[in-house]
KOLGUFI-756909 format. One record per residue (C-alpha): residue in three letters; z, y, x. Coordinates in Angstrom, 3 decimals, m for minus. Last residue first. Layout:
BEGIN
ala/Z/Y/X $
...
% end
This chain:
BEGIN
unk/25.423/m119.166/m83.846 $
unk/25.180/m121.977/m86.248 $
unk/25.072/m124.600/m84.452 $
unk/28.972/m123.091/m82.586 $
unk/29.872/m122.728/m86.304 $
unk/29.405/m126.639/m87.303 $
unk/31.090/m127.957/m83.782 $
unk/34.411/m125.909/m84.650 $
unk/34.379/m127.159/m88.323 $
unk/33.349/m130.897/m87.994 $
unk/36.362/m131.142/m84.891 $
unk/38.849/m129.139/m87.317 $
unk/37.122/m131.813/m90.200 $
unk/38.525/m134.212/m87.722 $
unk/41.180/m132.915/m87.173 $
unk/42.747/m132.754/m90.184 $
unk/42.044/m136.098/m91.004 $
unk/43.672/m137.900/m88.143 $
unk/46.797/m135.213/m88.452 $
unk/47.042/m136.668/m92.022 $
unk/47.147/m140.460/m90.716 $
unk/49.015/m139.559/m87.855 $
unk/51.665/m138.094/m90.801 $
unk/51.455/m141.154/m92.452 $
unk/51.669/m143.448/m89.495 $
unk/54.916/m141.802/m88.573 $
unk/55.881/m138.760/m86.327 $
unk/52.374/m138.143/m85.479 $
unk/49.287/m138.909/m83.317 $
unk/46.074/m138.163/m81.943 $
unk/43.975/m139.937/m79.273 $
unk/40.148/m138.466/m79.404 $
unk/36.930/m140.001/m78.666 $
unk/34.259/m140.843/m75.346 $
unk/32.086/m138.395/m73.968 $
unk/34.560/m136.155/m72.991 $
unk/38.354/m137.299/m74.275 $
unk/40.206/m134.994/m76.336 $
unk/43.913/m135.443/m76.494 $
unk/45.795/m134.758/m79.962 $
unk/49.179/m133.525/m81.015 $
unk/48.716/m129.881/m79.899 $
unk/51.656/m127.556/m80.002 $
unk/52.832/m128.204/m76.489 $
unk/49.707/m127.936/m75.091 $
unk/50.071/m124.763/m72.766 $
unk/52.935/m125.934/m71.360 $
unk/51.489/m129.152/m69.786 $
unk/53.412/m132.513/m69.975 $
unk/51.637/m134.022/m72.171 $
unk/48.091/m132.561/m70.039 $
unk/50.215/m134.881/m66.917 $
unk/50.390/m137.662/m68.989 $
unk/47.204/m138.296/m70.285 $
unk/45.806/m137.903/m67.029 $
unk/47.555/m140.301/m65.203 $
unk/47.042/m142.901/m68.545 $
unk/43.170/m142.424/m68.146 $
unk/42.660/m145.635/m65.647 $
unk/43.655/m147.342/m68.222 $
unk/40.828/m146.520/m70.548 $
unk/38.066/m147.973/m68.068 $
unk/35.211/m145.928/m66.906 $
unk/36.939/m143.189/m67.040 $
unk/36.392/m140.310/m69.306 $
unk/37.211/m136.513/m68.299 $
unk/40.124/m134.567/m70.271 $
unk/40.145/m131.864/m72.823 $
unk/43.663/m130.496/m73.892 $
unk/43.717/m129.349/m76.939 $
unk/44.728/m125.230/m77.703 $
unk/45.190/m123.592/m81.193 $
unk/45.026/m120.556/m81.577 $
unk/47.367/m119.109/m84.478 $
unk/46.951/m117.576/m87.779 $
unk/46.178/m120.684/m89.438 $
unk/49.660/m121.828/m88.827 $
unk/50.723/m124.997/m86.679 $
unk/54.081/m126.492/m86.746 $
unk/52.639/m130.293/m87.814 $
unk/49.028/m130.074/m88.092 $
unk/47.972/m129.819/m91.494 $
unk/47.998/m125.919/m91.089 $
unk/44.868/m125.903/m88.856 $
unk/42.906/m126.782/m92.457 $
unk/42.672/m123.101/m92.728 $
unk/40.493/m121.937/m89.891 $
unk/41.191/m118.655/m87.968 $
unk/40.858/m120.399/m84.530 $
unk/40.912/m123.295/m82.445 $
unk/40.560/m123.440/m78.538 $
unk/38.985/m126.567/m76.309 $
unk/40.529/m127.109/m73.085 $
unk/40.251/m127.993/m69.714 $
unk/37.282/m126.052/m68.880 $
unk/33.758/m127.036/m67.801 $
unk/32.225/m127.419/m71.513 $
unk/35.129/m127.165/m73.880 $
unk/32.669/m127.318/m76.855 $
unk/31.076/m131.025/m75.478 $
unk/34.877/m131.683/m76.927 $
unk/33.519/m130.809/m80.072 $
unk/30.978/m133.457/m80.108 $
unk/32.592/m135.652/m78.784 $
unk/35.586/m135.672/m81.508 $
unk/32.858/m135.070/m84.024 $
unk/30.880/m138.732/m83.065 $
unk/33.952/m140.214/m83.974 $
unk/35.411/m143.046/m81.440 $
unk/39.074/m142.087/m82.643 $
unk/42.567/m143.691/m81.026 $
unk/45.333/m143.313/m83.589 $
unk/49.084/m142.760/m82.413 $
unk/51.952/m144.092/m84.607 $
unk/55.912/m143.186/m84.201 $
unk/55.778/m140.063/m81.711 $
unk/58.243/m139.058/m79.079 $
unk/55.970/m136.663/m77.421 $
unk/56.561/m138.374/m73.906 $
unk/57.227/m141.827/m74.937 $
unk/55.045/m141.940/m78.072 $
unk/51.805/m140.447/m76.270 $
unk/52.734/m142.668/m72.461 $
unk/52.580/m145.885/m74.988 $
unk/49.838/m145.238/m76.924 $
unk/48.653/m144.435/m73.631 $
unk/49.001/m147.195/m72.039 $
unk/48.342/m149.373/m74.815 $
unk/44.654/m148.128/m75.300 $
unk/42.990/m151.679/m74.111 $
unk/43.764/m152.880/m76.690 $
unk/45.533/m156.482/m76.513 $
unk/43.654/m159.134/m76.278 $
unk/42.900/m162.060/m79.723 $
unk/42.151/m165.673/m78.593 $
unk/45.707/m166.678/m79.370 $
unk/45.354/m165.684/m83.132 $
unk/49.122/m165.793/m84.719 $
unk/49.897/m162.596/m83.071 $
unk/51.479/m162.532/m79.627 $
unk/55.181/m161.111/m79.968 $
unk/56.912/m159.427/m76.711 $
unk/53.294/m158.419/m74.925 $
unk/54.617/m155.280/m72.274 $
unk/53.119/m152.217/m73.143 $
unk/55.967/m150.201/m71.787 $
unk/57.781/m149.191/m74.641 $
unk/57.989/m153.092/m75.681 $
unk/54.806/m154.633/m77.735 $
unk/53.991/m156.516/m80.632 $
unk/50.780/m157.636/m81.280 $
unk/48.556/m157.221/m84.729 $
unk/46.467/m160.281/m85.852 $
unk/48.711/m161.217/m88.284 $
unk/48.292/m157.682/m90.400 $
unk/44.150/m158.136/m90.765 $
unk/42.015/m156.593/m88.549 $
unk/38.966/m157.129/m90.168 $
unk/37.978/m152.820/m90.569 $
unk/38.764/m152.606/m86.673 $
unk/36.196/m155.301/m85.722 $
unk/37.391/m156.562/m82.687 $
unk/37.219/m156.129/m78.951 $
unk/41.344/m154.710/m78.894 $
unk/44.245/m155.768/m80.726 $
unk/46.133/m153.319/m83.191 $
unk/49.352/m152.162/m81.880 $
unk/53.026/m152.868/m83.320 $
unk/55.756/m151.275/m81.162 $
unk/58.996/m151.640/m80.221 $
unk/61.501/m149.522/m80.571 $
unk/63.884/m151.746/m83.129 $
unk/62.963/m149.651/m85.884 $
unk/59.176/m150.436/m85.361 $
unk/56.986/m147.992/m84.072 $
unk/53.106/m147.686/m84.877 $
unk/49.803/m148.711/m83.469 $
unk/46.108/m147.424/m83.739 $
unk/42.550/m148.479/m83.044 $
unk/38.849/m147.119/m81.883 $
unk/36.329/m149.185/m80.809 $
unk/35.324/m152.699/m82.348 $
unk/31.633/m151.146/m83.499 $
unk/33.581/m148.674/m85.215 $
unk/36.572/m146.622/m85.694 $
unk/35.883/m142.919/m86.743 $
unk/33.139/m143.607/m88.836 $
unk/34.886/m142.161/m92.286 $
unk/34.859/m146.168/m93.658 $
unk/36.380/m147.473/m90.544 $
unk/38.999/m144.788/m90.481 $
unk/39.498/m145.923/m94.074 $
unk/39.710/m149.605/m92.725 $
unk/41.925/m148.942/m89.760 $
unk/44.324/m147.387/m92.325 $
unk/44.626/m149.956/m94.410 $
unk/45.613/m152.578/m91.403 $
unk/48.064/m150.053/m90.646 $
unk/49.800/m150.053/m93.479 $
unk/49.693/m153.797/m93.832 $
unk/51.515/m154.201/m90.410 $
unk/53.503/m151.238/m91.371 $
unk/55.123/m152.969/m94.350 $
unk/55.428/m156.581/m93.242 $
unk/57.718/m154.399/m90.281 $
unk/59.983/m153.134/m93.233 $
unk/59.691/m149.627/m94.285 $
unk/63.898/m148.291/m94.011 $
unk/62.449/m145.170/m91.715 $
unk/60.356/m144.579/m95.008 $
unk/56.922/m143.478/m94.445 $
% end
């Protein structure tokens, strides 16, 4: 995406985007979502409690880098996701311009694959080269963290497996029992790293079944 993409732009970009994830099962039944920086630093973020594939571009907020509400959209009645915390902690500590939250059944699933560890390793599989400085000759290591029962509550651990060494090259969080957060430089690229890993997740969970 241009750096030049007006904010009319991303709001429709995004709106897109929420219905393809829709359509591939990774956002449903309201859960799920995804936001993207505006030139100014602040952020447009997709309200929370509603159905992801009728989020149109009005009903998007606009936040500061903390979270903080500075435009409500034009629906009053709409909240805003309950993710922005970590959007927020995601773009602040890996610099990214759009994060995507995933409810798809193959994040679980392959984060079931990390069983009491903190991570879950992947290996000699093409597709890892769609993630931004990755080669298919390398392991690649996500982080793996434990649900809460309230996505807030998660930012603490969010930031710390940011901040870890060994996930430097990763640009997505696993969460057991619960989804993925993955993002990218721009909502194209988050939109590429989306699909990568999630036929990474199909991939890794496929092969353990047939073992």
């Amino acid at each position: 995406m241009s750096a030049n993409a007006s904010e009319a732009e991303r709001r429709a970009l995004i709106c897109e985007f929420l219905g393809q994830f829709y359509e591939r099962g990774w956002v449903a039944g309201t859960g799920g979502g995804i936001c993207a920086a505006l030139p100014d630093q602040t952020i447009l973020m997709a309200p929370s409690g509603v159905h992801k594939e009728r989020v149109v571009p009005a009903d998007l907020f606009v936040v500061d880098r903390r979270g903080a509400v500075v435009r409500m959209p034009e629906d009053r009645d709409l909240r805003l996701s309950e993710c922005s915390g970590i959007f927020c902690a995601v773009m602040e500590r890996r610099k990214a311009g759009s994060v995507m939250h995933s409810h798809a059944l193959s994040a679980v699933l392959a984060a079931d694959l990390a069983r009491d560890t903190d991570r879950l390793t992947i290996r000699e599989l093409e597709m890892l080269k769609g993630i931004r400085g990755c080669r298919n000759t390398e392991v690649h290591a996500l982080p793996v963290i434990d649900n809460k029962p309230e996505e807030p509550e998660l930012v603490g651990e969010v930031e710390r497996v940011l901040d870890h060494p060994d996930f430097v090259a990763a640009s997505c969080i696993l969460v057991r029992d619960h989804g993925a957060y993955l993002w990218g430089t721009d909502l194209w690229e988050t939109k590429r790293h989306a699909e990568v890993y999630h036929f990474l997740f199909d991939a890794v969970t496929a092969r353990w079944r047939l073992r």
